[in-house]
N, C-alpha and C positions, 0 to 999 in steps of 0.2 A: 504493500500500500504506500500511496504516497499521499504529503498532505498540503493545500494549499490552501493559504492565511488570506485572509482579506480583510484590511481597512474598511470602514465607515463611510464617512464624512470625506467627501473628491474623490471619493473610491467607486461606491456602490450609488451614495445618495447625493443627490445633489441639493445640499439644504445651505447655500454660500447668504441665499438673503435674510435666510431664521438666523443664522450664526450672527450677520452684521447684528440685525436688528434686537437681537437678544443680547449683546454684549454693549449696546447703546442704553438698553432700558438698564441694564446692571451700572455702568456710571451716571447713568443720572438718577438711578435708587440711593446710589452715592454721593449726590452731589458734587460730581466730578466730570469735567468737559470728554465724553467721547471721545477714542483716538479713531484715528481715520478708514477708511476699509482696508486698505492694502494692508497695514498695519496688524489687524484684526484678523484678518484673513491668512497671513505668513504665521500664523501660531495656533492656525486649526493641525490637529493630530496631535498636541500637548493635553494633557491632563487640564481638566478647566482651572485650577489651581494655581499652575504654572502658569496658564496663559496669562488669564489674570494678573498673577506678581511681576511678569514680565510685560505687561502693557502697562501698569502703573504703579513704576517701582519706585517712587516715591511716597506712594498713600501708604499708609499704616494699615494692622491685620484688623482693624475693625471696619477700613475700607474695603480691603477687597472682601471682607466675607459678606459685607454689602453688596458690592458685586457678584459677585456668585452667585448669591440668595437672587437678587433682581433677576442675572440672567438664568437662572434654572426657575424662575416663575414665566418667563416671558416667553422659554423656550418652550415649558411643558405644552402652555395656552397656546403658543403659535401651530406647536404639534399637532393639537387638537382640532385645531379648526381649519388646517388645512398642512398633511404632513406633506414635508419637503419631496420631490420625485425619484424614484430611481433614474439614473444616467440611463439614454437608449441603450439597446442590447445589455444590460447588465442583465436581465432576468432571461433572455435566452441562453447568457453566456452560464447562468449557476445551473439552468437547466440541462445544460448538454455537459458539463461537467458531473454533474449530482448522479447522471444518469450513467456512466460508470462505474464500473465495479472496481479500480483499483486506486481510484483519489477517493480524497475525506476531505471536505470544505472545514473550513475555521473561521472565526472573527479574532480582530485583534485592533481594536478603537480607546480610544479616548474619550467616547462617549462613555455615559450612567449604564449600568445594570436596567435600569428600568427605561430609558432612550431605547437600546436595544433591543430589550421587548416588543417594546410599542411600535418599531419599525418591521420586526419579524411580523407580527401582527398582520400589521397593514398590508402588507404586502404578500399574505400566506407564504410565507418561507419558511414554515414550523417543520423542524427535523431536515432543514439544509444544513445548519454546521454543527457539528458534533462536538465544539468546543465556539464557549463564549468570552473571551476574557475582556475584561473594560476596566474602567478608570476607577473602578468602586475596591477591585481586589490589587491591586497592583501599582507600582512609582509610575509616573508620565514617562512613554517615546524621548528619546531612544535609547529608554534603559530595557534590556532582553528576557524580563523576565515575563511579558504577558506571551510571547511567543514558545520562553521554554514549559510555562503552562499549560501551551496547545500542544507540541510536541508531549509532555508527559500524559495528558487526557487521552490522546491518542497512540500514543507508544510507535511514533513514527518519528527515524531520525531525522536528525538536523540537516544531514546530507541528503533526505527524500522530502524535502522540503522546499517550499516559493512564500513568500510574501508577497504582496501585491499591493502598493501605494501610492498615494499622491504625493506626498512630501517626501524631503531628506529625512524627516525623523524614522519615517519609514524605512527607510532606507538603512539607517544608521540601524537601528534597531533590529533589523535581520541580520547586517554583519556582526553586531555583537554577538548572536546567537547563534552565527553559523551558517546560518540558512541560504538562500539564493534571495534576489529581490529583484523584481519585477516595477518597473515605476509607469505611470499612466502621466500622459500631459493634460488629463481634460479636468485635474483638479485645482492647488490650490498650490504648487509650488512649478517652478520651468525646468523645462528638461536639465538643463544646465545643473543644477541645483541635484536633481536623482541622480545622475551619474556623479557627481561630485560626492552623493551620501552613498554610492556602493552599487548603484545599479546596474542589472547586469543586462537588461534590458527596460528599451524605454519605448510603449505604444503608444498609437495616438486615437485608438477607439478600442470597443469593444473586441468586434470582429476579430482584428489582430491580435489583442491580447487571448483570445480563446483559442486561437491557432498557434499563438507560442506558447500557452502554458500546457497545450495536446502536444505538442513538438517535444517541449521538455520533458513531458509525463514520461515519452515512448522509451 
C-alpha cells in the first residue's frame, strides 16, 4: 500500500475569501487594523495560532486570542451559510484515487478537528481518508509530526508516501518527514516558493496532478 496526504485549504478547498474575511473580523474583534490579503493569505497552512502571532506580532496574548476567538466565530458562521468550494476536479481526482486498491488517502491541515468535519460532511467524502490529522492534535506546518501521525494510523512508510500542497510549509513538512511532496500552483503560495520548500513536483491542475500521483503510485 501506498499513502497519499492531502492539504486543506489551496489544496482540496478553495475557501481564500472565508480565510481573508474571517481573519478581518478577528482584528477588528481586537481592535486592531486588518493586515492586508497577501499578507493573510502567505500564512494559510500554519496552525491558526501561529498565523495569528505572526501577522500581529506586536499585540499581546490577550490580543490574539481575541483574534482567534473572532476568527473561528466568523469562520464557523461563514461555513455555515455558505461552505467554501472544492477546486475543479478535486473530487474526480479523490474518486479515481479512492477507487484503488493499493493507495490510502490522508488529511494533513491546519484547519480544527471540527472544520474538517464539516467539510467531509458537505461534500460526502465520509471514509475517503483513513487518517485525519489537524491543528487540534499537533505543533503548526512545517513541523513533521501530523504526517508521521498518518504514516503510523496507516502503517505505511515514509518512502511509500506523497504529500500534496499548496505552500512551502507543505513542503517543508514532508521533507522533515521523509516523505515525497507534490506542490499545486492553484493555491496560496508560487511555484517558486514549493520547489524552494522541497518539491518534487509542481502541477498546475487537477488532471495533472492525478496523472503524476498514478505515475508515482506505479
Amino acid at each position: 500500500m501506498k499513502l497519499v496526504i492531502f492539504d486543506v485549504d489551496g489544496t482540496l478547498v478553495d475557501s481564500q475569501q472565508l480565510i481573508f474575511t474571517s481573519m478581518g473580523r478577528g482584528f477588528d474583534a481586537a481592535g486592531l487594523t486588518p493586515p492586508a490579503r497577501d499578507r493573510v493569505l502567505s500564512r494559510v497552512g500554519l496552525s491558526l495560532d501561529r498565523a495569528v502571532s505572526e501577522l500581529a506580532p506586536a499585540a499581546g496574548d490577550d490580543a490574539h486570542r481575541r483574534i482567534v476567538a473572532g476568527y473561528r466565530s466568523a469562520y464557523a458562521f461563514g461555513r455555515l451559510t455558505q461552505h467554501p468550494p472544492l477546486y475543479p476536479g478535486a473530487r474526480d481526482c479523490l474518486a479515481r484515487l479512492t477507487a484503488r486498491r493499493d493507495l490510502l488517502l490522508a488529511i494533513a491541515t491546519g484547519m480544527s478537528r471540527r472544520g474538517v468535519t464539516a467539510m467531509i460532511e458537505a461534500y460526502g467524502l465520509e471514509g475517503v481518508f483513513v487518517s485525519q490529522q489537524t491543528a487540534d492534535d499537533h505543533p503548526s506546518k512545517p513541523a513533521p509530526d501530523m504526517i508521521l501521525a498518518a504514516l503510523s494510523d496507516t502503517g505505511v512508510a515514509a518512502a511509500e508516501s506523497v504529500m500534496i500542497g499548496d505552500t512551502e510549509y507543505d513542503m517543508q513538512m514532508a521533507r522533515s518527514a521523509g516523505v515525497t511532496a507534490f506542490g499545486v500552483t492553484w493555491g496560496y503560495h508560487a511555484a517558486e516558493a514549493l520547489r524552494a520548500g522541497g518539491a518534487a513536483q509542481v502541477l498546475p491542475d487537477f488532471a495533472a496532478l492525478t496523472d503524476a500521483i498514478e505515475e508515482w503510485a506505479a
